[in-house]
PDB file of N, CA, C, O and CB in Angstrom:
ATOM      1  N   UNK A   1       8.696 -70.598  93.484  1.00  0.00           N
ATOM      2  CA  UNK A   1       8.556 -69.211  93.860  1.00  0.00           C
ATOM      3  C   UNK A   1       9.715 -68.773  94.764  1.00  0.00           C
ATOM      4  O   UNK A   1      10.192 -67.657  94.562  1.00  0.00           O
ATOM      5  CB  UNK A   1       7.215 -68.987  94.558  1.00  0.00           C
ATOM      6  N   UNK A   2      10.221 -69.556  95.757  1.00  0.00           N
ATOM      7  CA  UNK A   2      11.412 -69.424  96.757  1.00  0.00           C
ATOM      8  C   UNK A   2      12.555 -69.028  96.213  1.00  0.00           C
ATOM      9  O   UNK A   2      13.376 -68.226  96.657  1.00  0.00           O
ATOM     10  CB  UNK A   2      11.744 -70.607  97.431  1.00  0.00           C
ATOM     11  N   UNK A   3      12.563 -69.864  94.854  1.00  0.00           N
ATOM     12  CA  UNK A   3      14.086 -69.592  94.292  1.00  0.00           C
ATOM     13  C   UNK A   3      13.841 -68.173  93.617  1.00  0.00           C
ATOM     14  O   UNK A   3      14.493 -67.157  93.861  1.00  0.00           O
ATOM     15  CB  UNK A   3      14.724 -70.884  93.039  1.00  0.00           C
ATOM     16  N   UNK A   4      12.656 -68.302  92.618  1.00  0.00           N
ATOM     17  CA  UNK A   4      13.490 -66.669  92.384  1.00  0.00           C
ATOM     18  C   UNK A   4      13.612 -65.792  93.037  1.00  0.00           C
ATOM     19  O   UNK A   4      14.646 -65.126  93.076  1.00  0.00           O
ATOM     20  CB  UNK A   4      13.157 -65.882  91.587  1.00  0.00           C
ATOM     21  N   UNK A   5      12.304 -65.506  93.905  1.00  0.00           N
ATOM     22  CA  UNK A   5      13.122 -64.338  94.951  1.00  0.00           C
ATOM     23  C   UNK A   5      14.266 -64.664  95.019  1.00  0.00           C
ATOM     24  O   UNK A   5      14.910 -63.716  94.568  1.00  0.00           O
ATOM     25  CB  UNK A   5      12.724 -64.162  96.442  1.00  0.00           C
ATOM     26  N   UNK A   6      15.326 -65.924  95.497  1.00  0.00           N
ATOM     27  CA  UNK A   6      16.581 -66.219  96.231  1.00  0.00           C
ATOM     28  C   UNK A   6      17.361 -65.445  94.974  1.00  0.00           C
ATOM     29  O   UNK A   6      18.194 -64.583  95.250  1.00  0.00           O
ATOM     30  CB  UNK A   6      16.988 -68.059  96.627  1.00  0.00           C
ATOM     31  N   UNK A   7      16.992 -65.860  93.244  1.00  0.00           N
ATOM     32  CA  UNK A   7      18.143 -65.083  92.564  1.00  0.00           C
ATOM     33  C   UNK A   7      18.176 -63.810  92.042  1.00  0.00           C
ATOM     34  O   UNK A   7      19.011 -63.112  91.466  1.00  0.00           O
ATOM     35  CB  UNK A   7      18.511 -65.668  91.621  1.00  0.00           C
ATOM     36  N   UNK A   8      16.560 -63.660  92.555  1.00  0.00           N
ATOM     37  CA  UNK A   8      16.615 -62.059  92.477  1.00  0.00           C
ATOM     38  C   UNK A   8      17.513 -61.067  93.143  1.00  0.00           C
ATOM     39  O   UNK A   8      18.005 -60.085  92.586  1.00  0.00           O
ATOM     40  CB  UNK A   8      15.494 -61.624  92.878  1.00  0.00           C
ATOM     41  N   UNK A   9      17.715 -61.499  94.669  1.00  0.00           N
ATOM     42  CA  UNK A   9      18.352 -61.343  95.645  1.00  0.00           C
ATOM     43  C   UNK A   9      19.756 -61.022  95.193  1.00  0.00           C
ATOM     44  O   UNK A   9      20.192 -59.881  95.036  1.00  0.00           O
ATOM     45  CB  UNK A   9      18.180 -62.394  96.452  1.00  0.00           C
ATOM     46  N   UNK A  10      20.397 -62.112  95.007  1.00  0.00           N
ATOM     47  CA  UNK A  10      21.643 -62.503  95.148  1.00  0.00           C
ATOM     48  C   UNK A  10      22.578 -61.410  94.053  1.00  0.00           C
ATOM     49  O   UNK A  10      22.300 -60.941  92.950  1.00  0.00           O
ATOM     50  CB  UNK A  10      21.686 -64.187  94.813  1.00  0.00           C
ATOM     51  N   UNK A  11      23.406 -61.319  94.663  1.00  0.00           N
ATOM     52  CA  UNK A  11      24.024 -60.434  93.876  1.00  0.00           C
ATOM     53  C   UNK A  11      25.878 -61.079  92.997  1.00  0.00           C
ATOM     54  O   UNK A  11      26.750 -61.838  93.418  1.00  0.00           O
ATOM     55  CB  UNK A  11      24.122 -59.050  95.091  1.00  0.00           C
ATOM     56  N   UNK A  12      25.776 -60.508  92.066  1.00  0.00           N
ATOM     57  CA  UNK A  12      26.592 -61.619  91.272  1.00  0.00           C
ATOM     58  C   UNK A  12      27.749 -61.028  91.327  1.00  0.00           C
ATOM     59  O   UNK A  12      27.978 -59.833  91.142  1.00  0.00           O
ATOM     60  CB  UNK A  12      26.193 -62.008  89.761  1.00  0.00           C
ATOM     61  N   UNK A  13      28.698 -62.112  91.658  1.00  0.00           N
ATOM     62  CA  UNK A  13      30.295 -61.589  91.824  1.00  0.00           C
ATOM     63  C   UNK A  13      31.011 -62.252  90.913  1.00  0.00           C
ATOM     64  O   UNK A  13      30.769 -63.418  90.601  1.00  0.00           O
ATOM     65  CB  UNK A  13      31.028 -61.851  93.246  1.00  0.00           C
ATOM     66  N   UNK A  14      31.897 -61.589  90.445  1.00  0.00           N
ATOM     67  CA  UNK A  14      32.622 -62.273  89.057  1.00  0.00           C
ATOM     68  C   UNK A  14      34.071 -63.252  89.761  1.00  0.00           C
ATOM     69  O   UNK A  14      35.073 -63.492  89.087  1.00  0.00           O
ATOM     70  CB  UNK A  14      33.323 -60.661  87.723  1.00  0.00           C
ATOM     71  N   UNK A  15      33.903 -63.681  91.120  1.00  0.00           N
ATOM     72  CA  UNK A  15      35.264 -64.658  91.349  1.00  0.00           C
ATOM     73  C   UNK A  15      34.524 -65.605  91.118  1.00  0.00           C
ATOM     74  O   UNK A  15      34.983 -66.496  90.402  1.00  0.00           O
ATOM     75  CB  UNK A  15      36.180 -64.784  92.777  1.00  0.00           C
ATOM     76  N   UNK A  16      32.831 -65.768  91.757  1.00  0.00           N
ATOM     77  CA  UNK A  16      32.284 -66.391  91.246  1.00  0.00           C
ATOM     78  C   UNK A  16      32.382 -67.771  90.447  1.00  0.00           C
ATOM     79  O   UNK A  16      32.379 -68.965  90.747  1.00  0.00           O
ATOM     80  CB  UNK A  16      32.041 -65.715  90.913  1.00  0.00           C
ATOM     81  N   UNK A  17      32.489 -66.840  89.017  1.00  0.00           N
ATOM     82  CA  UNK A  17      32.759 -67.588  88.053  1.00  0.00           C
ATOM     83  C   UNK A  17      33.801 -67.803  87.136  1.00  0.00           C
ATOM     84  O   UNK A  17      33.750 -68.107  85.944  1.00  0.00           O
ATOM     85  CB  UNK A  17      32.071 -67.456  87.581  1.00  0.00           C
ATOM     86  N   UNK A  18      35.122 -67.516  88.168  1.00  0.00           N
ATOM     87  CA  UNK A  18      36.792 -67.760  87.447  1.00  0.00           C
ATOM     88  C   UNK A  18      36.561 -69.396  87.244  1.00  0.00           C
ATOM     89  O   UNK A  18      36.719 -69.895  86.131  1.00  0.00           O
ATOM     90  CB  UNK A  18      38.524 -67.309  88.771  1.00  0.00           C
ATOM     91  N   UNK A  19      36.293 -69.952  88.048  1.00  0.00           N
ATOM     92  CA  UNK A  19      36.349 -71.687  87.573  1.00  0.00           C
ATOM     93  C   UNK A  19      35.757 -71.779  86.246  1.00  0.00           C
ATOM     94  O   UNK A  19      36.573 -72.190  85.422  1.00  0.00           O
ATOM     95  CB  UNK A  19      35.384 -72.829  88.622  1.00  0.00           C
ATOM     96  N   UNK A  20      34.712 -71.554  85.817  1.00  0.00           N
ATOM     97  CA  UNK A  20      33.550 -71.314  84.820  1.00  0.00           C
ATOM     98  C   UNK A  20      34.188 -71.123  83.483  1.00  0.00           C
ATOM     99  O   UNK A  20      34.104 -71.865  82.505  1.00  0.00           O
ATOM    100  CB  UNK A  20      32.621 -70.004  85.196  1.00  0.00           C
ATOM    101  N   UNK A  21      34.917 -69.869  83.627  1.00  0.00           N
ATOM    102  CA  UNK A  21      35.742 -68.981  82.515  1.00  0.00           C
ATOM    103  C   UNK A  21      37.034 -69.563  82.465  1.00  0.00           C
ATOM    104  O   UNK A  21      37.754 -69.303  81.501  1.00  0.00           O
ATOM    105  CB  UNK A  21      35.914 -67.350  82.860  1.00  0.00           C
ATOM    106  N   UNK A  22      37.529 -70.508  83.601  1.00  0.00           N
ATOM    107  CA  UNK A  22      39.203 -71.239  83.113  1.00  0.00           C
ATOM    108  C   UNK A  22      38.174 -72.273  82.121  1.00  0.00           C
ATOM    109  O   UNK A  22      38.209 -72.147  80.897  1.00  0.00           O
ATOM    110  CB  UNK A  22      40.581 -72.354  84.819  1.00  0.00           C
ATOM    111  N   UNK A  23      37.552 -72.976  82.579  1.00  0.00           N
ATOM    112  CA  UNK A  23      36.971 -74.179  82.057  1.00  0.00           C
ATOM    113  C   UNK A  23      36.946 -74.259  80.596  1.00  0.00           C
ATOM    114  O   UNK A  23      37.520 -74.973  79.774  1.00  0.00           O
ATOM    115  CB  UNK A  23      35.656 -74.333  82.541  1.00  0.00           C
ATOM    116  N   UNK A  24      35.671 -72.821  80.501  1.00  0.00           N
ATOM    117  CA  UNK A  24      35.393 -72.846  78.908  1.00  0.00           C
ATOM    118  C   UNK A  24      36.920 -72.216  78.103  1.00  0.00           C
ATOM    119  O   UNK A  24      37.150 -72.559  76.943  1.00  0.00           O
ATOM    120  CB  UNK A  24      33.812 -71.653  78.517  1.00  0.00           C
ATOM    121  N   UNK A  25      37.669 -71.497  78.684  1.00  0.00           N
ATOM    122  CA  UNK A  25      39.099 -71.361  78.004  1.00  0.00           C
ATOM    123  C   UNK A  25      39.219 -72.424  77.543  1.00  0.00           C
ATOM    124  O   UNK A  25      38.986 -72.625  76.351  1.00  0.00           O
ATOM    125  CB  UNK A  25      40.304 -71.045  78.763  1.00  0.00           C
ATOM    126  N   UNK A  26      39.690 -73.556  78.530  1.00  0.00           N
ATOM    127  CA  UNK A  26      40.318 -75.001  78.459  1.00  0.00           C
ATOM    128  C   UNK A  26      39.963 -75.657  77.051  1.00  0.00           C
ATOM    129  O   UNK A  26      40.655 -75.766  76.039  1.00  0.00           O
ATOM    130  CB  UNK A  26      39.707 -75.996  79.719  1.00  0.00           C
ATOM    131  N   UNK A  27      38.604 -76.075  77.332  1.00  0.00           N
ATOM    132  CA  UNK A  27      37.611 -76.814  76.495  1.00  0.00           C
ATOM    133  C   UNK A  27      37.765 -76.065  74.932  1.00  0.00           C
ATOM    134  O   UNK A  27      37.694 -76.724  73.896  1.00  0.00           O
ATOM    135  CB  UNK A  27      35.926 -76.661  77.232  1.00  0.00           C
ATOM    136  N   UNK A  28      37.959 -74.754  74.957  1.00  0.00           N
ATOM    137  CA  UNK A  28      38.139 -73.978  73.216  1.00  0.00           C
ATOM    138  C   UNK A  28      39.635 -74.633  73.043  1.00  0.00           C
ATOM    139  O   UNK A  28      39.984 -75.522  72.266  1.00  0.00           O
ATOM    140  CB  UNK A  28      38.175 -71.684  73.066  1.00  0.00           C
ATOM    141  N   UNK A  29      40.239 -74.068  73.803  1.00  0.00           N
ATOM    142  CA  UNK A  29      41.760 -74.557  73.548  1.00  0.00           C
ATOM    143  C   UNK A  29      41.895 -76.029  72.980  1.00  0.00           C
ATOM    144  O   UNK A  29      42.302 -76.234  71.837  1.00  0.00           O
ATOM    145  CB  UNK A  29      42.608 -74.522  74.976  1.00  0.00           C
ATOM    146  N   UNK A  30      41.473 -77.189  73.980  1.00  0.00           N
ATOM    147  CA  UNK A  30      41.345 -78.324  73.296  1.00  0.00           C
ATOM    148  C   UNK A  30      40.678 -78.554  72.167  1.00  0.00           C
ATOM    149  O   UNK A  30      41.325 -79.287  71.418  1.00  0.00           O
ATOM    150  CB  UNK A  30      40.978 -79.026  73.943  1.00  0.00           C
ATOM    151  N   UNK A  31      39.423 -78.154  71.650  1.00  0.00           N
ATOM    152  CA  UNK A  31      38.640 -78.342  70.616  1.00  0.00           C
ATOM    153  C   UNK A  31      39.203 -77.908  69.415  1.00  0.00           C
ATOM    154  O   UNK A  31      38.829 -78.429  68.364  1.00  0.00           O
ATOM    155  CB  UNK A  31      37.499 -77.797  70.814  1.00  0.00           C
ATOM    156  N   UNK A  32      40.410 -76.650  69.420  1.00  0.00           N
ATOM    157  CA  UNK A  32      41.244 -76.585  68.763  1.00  0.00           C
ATOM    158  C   UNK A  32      42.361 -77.305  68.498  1.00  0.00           C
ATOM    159  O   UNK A  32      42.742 -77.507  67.346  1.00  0.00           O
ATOM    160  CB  UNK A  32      41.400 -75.860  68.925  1.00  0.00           C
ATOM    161  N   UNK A  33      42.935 -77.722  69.489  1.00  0.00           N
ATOM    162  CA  UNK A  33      43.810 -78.616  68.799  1.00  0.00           C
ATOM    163  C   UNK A  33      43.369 -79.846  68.364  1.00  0.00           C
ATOM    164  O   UNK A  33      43.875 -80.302  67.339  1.00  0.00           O
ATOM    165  CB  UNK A  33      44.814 -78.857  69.500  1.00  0.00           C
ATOM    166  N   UNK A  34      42.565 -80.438  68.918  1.00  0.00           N
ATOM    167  CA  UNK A  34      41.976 -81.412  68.130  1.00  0.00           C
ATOM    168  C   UNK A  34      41.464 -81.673  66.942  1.00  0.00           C
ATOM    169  O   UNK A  34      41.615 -82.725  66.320  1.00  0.00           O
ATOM    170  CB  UNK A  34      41.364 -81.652  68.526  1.00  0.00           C
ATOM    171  N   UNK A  35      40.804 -80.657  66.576  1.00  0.00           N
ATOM    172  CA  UNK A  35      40.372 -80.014  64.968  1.00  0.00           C
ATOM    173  C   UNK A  35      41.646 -80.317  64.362  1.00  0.00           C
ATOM    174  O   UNK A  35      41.947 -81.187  63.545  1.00  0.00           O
ATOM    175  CB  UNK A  35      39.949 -78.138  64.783  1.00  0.00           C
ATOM    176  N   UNK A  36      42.334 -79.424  64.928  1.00  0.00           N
ATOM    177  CA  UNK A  36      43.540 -79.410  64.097  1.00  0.00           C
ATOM    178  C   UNK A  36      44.369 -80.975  63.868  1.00  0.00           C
ATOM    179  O   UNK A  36      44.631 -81.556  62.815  1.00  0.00           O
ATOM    180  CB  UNK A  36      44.537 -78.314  64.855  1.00  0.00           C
ATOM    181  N   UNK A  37      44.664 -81.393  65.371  1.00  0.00           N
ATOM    182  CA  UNK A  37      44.450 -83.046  64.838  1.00  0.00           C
ATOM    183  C   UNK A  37      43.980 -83.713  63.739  1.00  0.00           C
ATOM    184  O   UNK A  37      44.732 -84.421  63.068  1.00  0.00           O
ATOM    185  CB  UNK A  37      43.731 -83.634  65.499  1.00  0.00           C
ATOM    186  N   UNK A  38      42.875 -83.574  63.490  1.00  0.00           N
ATOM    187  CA  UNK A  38      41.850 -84.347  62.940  1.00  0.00           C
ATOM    188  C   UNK A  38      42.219 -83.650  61.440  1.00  0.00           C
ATOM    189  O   UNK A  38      42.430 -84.554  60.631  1.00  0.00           O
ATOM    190  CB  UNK A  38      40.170 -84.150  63.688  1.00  0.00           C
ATOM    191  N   UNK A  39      42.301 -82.856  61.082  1.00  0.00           N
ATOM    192  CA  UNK A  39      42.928 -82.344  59.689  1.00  0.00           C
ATOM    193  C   UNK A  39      43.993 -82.791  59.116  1.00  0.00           C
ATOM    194  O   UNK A  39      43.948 -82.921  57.893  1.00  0.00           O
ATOM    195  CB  UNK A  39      43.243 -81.157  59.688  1.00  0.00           C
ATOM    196  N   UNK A  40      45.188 -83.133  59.812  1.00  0.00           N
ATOM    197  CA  UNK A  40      46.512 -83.128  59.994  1.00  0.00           C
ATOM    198  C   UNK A  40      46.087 -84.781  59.474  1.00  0.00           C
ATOM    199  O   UNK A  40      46.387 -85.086  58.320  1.00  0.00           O
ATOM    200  CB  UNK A  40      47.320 -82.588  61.654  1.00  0.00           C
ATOM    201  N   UNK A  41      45.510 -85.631  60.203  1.00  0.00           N
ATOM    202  CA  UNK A  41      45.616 -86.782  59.930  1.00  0.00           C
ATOM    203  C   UNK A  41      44.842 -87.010  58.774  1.00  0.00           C
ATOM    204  O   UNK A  41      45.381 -87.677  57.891  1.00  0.00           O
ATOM    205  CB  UNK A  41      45.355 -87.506  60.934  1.00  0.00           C
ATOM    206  N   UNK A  42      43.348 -86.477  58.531  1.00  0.00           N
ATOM    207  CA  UNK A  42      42.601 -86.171  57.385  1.00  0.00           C
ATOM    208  C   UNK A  42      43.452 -86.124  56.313  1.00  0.00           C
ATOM    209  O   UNK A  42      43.388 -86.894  55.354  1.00  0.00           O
ATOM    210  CB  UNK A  42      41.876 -84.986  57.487  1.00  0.00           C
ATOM    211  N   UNK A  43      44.300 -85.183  56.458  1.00  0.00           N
ATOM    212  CA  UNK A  43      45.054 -84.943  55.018  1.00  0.00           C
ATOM    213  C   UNK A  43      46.640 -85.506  54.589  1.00  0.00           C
ATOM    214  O   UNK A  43      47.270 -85.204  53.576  1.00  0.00           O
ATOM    215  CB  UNK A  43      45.156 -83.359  54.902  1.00  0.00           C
ATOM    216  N   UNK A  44      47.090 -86.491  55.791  1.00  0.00           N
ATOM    217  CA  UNK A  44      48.218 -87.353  55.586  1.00  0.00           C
ATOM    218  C   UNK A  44      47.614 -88.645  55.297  1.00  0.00           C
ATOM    219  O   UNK A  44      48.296 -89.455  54.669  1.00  0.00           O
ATOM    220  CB  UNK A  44      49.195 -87.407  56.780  1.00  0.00           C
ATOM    221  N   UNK A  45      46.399 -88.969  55.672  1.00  0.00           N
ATOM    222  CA  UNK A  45      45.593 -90.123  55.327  1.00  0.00           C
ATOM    223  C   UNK A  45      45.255 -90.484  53.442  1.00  0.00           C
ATOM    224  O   UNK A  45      45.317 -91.482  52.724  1.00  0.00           O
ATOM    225  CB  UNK A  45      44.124 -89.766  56.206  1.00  0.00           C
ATOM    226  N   UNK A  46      44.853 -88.871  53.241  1.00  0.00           N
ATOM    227  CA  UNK A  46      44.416 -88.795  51.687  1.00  0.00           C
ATOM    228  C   UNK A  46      46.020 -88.503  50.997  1.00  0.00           C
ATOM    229  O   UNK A  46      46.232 -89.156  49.975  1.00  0.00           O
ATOM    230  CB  UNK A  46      43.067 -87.281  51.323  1.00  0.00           C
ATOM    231  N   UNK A  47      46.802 -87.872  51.318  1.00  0.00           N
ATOM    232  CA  UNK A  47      47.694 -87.655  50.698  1.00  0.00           C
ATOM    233  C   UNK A  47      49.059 -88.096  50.636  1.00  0.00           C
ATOM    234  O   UNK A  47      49.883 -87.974  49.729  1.00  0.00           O
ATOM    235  CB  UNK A  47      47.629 -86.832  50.783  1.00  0.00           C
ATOM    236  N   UNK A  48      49.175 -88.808  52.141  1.00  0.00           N
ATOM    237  CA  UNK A  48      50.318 -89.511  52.453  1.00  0.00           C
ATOM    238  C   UNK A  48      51.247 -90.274  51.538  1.00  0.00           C
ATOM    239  O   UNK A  48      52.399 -90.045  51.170  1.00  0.00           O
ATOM    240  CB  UNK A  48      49.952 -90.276  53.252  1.00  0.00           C
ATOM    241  N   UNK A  49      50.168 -91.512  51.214  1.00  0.00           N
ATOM    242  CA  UNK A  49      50.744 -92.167  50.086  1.00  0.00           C
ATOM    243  C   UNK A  49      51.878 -91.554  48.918  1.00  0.00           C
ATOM    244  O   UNK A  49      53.090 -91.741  48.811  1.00  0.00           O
ATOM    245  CB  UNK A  49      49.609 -92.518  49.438  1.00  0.00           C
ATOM    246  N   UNK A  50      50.864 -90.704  48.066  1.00  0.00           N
ATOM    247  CA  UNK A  50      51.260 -89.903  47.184  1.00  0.00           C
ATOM    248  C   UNK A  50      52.530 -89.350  47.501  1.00  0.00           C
ATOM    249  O   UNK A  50      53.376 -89.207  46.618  1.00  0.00           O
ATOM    250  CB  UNK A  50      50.365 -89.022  46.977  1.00  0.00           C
ATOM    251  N   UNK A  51      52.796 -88.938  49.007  1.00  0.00           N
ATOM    252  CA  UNK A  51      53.952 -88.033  49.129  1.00  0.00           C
ATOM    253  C   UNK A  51      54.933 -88.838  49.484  1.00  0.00           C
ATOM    254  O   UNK A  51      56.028 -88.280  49.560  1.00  0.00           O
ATOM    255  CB  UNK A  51      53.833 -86.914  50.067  1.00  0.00           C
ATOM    256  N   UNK A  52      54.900 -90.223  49.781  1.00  0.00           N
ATOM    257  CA  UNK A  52      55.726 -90.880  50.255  1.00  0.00           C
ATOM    258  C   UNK A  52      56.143 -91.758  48.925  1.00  0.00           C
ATOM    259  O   UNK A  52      57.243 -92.309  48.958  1.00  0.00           O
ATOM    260  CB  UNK A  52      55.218 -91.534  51.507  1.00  0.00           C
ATOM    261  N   UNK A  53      55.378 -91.903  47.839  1.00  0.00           N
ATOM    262  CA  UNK A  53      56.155 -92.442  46.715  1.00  0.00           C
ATOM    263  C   UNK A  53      57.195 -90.827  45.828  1.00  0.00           C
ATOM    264  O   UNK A  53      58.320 -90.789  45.328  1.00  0.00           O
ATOM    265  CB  UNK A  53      54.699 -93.342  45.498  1.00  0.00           C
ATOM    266  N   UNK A  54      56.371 -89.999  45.964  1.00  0.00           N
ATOM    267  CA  UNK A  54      57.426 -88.736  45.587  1.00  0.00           C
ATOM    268  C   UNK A  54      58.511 -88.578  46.208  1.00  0.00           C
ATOM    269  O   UNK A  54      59.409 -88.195  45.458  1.00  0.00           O
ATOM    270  CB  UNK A  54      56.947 -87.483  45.738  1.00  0.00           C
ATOM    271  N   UNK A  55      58.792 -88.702  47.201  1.00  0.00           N
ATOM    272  CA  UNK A  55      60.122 -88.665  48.432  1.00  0.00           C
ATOM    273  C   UNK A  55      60.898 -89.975  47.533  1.00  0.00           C
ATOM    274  O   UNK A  55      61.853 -89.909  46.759  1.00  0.00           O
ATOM    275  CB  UNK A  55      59.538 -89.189  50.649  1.00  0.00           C
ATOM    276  N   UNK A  56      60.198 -90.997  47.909  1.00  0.00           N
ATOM    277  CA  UNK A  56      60.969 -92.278  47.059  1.00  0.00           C
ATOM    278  C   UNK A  56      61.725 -92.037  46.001  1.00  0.00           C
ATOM    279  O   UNK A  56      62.917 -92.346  46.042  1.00  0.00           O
ATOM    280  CB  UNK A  56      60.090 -93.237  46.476  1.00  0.00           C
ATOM    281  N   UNK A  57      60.897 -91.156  44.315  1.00  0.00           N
ATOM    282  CA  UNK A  57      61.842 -91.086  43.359  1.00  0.00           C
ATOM    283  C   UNK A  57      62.473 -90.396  43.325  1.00  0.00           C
ATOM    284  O   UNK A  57      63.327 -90.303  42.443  1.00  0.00           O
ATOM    285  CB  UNK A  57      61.655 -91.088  42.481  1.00  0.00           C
ATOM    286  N   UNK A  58      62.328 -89.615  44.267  1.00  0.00           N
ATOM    287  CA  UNK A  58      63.525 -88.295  44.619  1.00  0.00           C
ATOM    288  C   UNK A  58      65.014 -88.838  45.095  1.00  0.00           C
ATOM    289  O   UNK A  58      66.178 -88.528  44.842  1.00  0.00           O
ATOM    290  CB  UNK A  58      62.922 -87.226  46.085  1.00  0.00           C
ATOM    291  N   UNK A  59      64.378 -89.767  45.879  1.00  0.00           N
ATOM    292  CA  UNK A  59      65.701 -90.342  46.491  1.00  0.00           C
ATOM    293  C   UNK A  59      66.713 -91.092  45.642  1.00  0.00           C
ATOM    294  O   UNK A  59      67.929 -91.082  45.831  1.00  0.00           O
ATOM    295  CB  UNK A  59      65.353 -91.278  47.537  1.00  0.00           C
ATOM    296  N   UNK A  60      65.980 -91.829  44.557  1.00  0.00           N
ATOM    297  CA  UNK A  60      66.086 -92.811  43.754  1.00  0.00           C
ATOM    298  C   UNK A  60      67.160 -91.701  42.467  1.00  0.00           C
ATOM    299  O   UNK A  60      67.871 -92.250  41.626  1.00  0.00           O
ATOM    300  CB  UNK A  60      64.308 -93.546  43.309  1.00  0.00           C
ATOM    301  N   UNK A  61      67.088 -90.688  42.544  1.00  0.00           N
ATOM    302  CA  UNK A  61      67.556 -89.749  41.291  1.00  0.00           C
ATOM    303  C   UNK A  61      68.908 -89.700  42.532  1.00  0.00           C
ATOM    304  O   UNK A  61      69.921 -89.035  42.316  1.00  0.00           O
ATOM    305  CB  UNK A  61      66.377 -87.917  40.633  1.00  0.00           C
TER     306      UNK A  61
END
């Protein structure tokens, strides 16, 4: 019962929560590049091979 009165009370200031809002920036930012990571290698994993014997007979001509 104490607390909500306390957050009823309280009145909300947005410096507040600059730590909050760098954070979750941060965390999207990374989750993106990582995705993107994870694709990048996904698809040099499946396709690598393939492209690295094509480079070969290319070279070979």
């Amino acid at each position: 019962m104490a607390d909500q009165k306390r957050f009823q009370k309280q009145e909300l200031n947005s410096e507040d929560y600059e730590k909050t809002e760098e954070g979750a920036k941060m965390l999207k930012t990374t989750s993106k590049v990582v995705t993107g990571i994870v694709v990048v290698v996904g698809v040099l994993k499946k396709y690598g091979p393939e492209m690295l014997k094509g480079i070969n007979k290319i070279r070979k001509l």
